[in-house]
C-alpha positions as CSV (number, residue, x, y, z in Angstrom):
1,X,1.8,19.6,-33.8
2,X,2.2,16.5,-31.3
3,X,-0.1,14.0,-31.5
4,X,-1.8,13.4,-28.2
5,X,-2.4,9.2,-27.2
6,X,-5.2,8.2,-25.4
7,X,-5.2,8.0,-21.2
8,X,-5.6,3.9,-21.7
9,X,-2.8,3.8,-24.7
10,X,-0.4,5.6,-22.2
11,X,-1.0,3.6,-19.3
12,X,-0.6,0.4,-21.0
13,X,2.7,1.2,-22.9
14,X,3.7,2.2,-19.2
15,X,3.2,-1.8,-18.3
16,X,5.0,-2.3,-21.3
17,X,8.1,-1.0,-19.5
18,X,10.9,-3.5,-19.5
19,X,12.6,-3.3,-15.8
20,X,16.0,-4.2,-14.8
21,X,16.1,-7.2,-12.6
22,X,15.4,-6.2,-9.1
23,X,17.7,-6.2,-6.5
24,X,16.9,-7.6,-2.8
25,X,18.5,-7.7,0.2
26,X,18.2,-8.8,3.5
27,X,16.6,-7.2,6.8
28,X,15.8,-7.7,10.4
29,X,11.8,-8.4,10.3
30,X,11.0,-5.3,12.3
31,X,13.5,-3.3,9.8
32,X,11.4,-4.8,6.4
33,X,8.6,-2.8,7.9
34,X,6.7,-1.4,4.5
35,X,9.0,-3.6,2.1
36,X,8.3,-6.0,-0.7
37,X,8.7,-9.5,0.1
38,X,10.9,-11.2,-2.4
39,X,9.9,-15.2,-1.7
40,X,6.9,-16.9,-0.3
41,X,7.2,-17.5,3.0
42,X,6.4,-21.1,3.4
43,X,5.5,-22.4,7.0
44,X,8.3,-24.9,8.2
45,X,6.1,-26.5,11.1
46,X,2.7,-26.7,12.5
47,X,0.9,-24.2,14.2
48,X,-0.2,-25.1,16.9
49,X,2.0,-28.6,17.3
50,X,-0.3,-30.5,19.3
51,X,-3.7,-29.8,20.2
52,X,-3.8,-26.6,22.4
53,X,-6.4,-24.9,24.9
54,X,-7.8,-21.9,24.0
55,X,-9.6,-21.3,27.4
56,X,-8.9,-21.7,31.5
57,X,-10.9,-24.9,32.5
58,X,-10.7,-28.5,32.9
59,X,-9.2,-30.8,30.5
60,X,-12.0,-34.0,30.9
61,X,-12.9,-36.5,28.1
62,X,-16.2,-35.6,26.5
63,X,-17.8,-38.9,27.5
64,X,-17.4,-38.2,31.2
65,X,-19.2,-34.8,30.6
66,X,-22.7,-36.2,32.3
67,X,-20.8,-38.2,35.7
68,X,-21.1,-36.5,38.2
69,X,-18.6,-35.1,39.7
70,X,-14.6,-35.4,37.7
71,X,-11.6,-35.8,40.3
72,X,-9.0,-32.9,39.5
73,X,-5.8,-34.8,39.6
74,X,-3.2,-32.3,38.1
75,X,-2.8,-28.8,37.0
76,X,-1.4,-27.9,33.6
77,X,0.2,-24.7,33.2
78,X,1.3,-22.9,29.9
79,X,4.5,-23.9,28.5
80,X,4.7,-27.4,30.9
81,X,4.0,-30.5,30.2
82,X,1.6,-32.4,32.5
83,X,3.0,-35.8,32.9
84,X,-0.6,-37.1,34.2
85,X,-3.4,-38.7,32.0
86,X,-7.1,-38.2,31.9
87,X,-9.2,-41.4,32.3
88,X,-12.2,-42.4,33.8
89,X,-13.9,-39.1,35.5
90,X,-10.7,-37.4,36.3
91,X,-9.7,-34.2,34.9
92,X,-6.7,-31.7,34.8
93,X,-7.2,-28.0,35.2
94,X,-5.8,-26.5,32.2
95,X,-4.3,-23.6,31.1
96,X,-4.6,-21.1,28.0
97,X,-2.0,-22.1,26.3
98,X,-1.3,-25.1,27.4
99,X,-0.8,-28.6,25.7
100,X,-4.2,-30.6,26.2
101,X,-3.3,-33.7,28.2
102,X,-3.0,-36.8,26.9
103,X,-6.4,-38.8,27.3
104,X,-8.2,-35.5,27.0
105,X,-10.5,-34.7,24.0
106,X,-12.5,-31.5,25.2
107,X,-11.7,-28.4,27.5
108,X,-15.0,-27.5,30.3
109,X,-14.4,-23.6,31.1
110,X,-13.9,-22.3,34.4
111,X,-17.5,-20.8,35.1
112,X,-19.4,-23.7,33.8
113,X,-18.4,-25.9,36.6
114,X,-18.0,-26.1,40.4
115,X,-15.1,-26.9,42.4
116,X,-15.8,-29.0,45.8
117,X,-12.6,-29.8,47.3
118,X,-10.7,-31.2,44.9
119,X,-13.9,-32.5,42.1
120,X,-15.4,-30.6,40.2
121,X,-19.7,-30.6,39.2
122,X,-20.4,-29.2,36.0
123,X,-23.0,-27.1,35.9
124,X,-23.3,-26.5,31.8
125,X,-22.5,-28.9,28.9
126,X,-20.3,-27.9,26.1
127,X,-20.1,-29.6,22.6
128,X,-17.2,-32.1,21.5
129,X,-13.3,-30.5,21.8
130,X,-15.0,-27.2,22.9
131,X,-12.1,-24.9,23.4
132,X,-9.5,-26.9,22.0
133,X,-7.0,-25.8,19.5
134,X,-6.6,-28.7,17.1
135,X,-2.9,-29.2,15.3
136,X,-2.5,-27.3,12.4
137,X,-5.2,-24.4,13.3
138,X,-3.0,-21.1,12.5
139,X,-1.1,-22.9,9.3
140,X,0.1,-26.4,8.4
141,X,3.2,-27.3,7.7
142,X,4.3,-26.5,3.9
143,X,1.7,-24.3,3.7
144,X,2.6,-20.8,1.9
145,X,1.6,-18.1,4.5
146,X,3.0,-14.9,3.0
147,X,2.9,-14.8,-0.9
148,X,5.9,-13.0,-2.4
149,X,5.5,-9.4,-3.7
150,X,2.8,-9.0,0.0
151,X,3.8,-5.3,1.4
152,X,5.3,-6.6,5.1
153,X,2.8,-5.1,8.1
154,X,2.7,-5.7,11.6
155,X,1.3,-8.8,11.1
156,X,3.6,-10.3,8.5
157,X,6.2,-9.5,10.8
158,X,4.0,-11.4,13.8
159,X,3.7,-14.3,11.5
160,X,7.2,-14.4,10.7
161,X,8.3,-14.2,14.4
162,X,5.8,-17.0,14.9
163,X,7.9,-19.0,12.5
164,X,11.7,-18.3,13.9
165,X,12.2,-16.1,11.0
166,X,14.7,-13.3,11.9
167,X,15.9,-12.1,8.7
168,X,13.7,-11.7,5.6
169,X,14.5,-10.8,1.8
170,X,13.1,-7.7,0.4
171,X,13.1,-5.9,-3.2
172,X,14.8,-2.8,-2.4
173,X,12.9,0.0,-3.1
174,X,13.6,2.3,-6.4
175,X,15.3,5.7,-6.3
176,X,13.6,8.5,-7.6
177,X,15.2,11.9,-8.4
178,X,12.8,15.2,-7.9
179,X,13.6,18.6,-9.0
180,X,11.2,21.6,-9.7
181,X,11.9,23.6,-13.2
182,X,11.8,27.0,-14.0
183,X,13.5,30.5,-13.3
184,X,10.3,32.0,-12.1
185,X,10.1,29.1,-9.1
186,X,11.6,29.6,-5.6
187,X,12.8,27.1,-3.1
188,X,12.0,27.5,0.6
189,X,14.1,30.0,2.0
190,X,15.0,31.9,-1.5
191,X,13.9,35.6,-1.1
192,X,11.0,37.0,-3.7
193,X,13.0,39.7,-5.7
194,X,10.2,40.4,-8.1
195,X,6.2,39.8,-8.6
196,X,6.6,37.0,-11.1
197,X,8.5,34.8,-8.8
198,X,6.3,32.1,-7.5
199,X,7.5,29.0,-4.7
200,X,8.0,26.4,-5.4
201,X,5.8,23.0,-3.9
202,X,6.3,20.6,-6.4
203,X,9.8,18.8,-5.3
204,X,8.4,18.6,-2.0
205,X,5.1,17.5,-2.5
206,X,6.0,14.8,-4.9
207,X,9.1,13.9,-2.3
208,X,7.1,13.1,0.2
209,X,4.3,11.3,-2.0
210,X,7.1,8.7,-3.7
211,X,8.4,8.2,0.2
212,X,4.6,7.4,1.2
213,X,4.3,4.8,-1.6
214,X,7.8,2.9,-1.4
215,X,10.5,5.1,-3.2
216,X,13.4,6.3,-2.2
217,X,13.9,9.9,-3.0
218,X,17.2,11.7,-4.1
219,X,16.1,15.3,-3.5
220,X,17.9,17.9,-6.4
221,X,15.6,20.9,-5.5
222,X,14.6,24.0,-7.8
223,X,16.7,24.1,-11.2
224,X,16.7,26.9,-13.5
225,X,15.1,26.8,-16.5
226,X,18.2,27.2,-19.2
227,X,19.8,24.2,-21.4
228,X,22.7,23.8,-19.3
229,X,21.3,23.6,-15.6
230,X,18.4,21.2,-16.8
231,X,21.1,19.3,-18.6
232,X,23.3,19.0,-15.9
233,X,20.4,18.1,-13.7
234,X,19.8,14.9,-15.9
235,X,23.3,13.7,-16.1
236,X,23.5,13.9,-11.9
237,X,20.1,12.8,-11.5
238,X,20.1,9.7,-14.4
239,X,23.8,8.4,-12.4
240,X,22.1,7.7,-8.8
241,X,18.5,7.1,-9.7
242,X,16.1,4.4,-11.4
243,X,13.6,7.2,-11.8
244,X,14.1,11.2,-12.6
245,X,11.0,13.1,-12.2
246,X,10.9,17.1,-12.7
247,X,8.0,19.2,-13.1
248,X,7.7,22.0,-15.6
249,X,9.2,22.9,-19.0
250,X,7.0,20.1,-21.3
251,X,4.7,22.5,-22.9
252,X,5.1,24.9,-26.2
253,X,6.8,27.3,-24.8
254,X,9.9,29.4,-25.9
255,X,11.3,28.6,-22.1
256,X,10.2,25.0,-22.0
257,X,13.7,23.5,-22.0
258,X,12.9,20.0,-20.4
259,X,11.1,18.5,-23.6
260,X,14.3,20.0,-25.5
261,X,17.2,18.9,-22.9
262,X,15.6,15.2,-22.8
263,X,14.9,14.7,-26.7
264,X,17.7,16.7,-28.1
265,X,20.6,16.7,-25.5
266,X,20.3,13.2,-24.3
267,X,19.2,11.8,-26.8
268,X,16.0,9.8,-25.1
269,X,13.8,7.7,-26.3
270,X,10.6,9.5,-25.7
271,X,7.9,6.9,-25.3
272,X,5.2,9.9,-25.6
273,X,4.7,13.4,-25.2
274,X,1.3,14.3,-24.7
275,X,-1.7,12.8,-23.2
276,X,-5.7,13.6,-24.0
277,X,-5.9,13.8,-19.9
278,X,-7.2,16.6,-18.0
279,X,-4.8,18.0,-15.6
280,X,-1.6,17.0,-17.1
281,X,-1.8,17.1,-21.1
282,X,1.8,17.6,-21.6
283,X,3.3,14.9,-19.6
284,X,6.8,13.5,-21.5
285,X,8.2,10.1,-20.7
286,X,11.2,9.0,-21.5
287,X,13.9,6.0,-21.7
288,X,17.7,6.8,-21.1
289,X,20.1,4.3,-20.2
290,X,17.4,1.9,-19.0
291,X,16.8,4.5,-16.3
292,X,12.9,6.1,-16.8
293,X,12.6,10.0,-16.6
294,X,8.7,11.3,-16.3
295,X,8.6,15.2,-17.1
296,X,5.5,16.5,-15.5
297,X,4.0,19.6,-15.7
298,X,4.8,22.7,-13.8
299,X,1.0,23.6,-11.8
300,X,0.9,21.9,-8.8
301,X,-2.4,20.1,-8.7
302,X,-1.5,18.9,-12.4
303,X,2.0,17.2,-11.4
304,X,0.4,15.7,-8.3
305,X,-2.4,14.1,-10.6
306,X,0.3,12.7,-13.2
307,X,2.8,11.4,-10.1
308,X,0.0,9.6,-8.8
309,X,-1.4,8.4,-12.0
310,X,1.9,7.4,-13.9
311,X,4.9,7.5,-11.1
312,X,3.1,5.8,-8.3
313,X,2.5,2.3,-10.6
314,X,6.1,2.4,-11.7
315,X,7.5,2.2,-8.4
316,X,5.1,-0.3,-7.5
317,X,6.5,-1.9,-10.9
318,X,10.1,-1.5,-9.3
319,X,9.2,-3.3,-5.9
320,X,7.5,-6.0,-7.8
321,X,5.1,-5.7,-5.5
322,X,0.6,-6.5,-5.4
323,X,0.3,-3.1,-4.9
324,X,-1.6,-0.8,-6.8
325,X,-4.0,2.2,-7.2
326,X,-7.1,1.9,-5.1
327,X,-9.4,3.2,-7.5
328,X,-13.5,1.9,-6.2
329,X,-16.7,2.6,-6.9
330,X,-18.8,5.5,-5.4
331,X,-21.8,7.4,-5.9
332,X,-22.2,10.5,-6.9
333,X,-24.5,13.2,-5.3
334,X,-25.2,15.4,-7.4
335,X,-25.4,15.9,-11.8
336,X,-22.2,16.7,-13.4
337,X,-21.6,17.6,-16.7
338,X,-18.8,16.2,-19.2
339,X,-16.9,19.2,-20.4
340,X,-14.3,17.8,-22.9
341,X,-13.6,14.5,-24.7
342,X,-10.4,14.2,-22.2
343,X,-10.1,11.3,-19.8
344,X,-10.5,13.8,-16.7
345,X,-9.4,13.6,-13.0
346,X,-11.6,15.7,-11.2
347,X,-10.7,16.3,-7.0
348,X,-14.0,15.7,-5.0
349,X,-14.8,14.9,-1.6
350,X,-15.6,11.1,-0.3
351,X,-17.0,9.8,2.6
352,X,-18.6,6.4,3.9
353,X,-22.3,6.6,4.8
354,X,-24.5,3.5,4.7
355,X,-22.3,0.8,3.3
356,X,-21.1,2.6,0.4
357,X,-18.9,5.7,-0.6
358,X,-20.3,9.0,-1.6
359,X,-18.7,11.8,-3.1
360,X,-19.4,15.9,-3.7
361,X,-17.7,18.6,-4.8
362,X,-18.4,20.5,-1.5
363,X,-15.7,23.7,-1.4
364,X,-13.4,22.2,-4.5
365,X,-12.4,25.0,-6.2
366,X,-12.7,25.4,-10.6
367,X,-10.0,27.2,-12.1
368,X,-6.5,26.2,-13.4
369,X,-4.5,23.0,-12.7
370,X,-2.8,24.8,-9.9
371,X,-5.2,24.1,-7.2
372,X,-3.3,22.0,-5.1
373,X,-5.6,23.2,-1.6
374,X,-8.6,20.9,-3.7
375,X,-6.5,17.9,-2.1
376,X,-7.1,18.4,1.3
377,X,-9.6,16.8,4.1
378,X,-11.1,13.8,2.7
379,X,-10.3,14.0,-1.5
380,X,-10.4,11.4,-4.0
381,X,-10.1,12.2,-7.4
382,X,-13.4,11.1,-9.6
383,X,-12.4,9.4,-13.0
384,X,-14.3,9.9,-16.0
385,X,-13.3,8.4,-19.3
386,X,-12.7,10.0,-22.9
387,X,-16.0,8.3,-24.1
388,X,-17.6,8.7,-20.7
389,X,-20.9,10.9,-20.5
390,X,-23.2,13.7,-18.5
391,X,-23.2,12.0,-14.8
392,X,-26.4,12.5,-13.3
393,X,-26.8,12.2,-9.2
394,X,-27.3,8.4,-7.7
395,X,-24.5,7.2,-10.7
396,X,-22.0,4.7,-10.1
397,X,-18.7,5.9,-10.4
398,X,-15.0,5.5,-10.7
399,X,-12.9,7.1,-8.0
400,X,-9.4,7.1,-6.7
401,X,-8.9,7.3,-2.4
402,X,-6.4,10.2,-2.3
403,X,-6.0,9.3,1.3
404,X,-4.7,5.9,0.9
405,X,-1.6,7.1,-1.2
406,X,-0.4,9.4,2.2
């Protein structure tokens, strides 16, 4: 009889996972899209330069702000530099955009003054260097703008255009190999020939879930479930990837050959078999080579659970990245019981009403861990621990946002 670990003693001999160094490379800023940054990006200048106007109006010095009338004696478009200076009630017309001129120390907008000829009246006061952009504003020089390890978005990439940057190193991402076990499973396409045969969802679902969330995926489809197409799954799989991920075969069954291919035939070490969670009990993961396989189980809302729950933090492990699982707080609307001493994951819906999340169970289906429909709309999954008791409605809980990991 295996001895099951806790939920908590699994995940933390997951951390515990010694990684090969990662490798990076080198990509055109708008090509890094979704990739780990391997340094800090460290700004290499001022931003602005010098100070700037934010506004269209009239450059003037802020002690001049109750003559009269101001002389306009220049115009100062964006990206020229006005050769004239502002002294003694004179003032420039200005530009957003543009460098302030010299002499100048606060920016009056367009529609709080009057234009007669070629003075200008103001007709409302603004405080000292209103609208102007001091040096240094956006980021100073030396200053780390983009911490290493930062998932690039559109507005990395603007910062890094901002600073001349054209190419930027990434961690490449991890490749992950995906195959569905079983004789009794059907890829798309494959034609039913009896009752029992079931299709297959699991190498497509996880596929596109490890793509979603940084990975990239070798694809080995539906295997058979006898020693020597498992077996040669592994050896193909374990040469291209960093991770190898099947689903099926880890329980006590007679046909279960993916616990026996991966202890006995390879010759693994198993870093546990069997977890007191609920879906996903008889998860198996393993170290071959330095290379990590996960065995999942076969029912598709079960291997979904475990992907997210142990796959998803390793390749955020491989990236190197400050990702991670957005697990919050929500409250819960209505009593539900605990039913076993399992750390359970438990699909629910979530929405945001009033400041804070809420969750049901509106429609979710009980049953088997083969559910996989209880994932759709708005899911999250609601987390309740081992030691973890009766929830009754208005409770603070745990819950992880499904639809952040699409």
């Amino acid at each position: 009889m295996r001895n099951f670990i806790s939920y908590k003693k699994s995940i933390e001999i997951l951390n515990n996972i010694q990684l090969t160094k990662q490798t990076t490379q080198k990509l055109f800023i708008t090509q890094a899209l979704g990739k780990i940054l391997a340094k800090d990006v460290i700004a290499n200048h001022n931003s602005p330069e010098f100070p700037t106007s934010a506004m269209d109006g009239y450059a003037i010095r802020y002690e001049d702000l109750k003559s009269e009338f101001l002389e306009i004696i220049a115009k100062n478009p964006a990206g020229y530099v006005v050769e004239s200076e502002v002294s003694l009630n004179k003032c420039i017309k200005t530009f957003t955009g543009s460098l302030m001129p010299k002499g100048s120390d606060t920016l009056i907008p367009i529609e709080n003054v009057e234009v007669i000829e070629n003075k200008i009246k103001i007709k409302k006061d603004v405080p000292f260097a209103f609208a102007v952009r001091e040096m240094g504003e956006n980021y100073k020089k030396d200053e780390v703008l983009i911490k290493k390890g930062t998932k690039i978005g559109f507005a990395e990439i603007g910062v890094l255009a901002s600073l001349n940057i054209s190419m930027i190193e990434v961690v490449v991402n991890p490749i992950i190999a995906v195959a569905s076990t079983g004789s009794e499973v059907l890829d798309l396409g494959e034609i039913q020939t009896n009752d029992s045969q079931i299709r297959s969802s699991n190498h497509l679902t996880l596929e596109v879930l490890f793509k979603s969330n940084g990975a990239e995926v070798l694809q080995m489809g539906v295997v058979k479930d006898d020693i020597d197409s498992i077996a040669n799954l592994f050896e193909t799989a374990l040469q291209k990837a960093d991770i190898v991920v099947t689903t099926g075969g880890v329980s006590v069954g007679d046909y279960d050959f993916v616990q026996d291919v991966i202890k006995d035939k390879l010759k693994a070490e198993v870093l546990f078999h069997g977890v007191s969670i609920k879906p996903g009990m008889h998860i198996l993961i393993a170290l071959k080579d330095k290379k990590i396989i996960v065995a999942l189980p076969g029912f598709a809302y079960s291997s979904t659970v475990c992907a997210i729950l142990y796959v998803l933090p390793l390749i955020y492990k491989f990236r190197n990245s400050n990702e991670s699982l957005p697990i919050i707080k929500a409250k819960i609307t209505q009593d539900f019981p605990k039913k076993t001493d399992k750390t359970v994951f438990t699909a629910c819906n979530v929405k945001y009403l009033n400041g804070e999340y809420v969750i049901d169970f509106e429609g979710k289906k009980e049953g088997t861990s083969a559910i996989l429909t209880n994932m759709l709309e708005s899911p999250a999954l609601l987390i309740q621990d081992e030691d973890s008791k009766d929830l009754k409605s208005g409770d603070l809980v745990d819950i992880l946002l499904l639809n952040q990991l699409k």
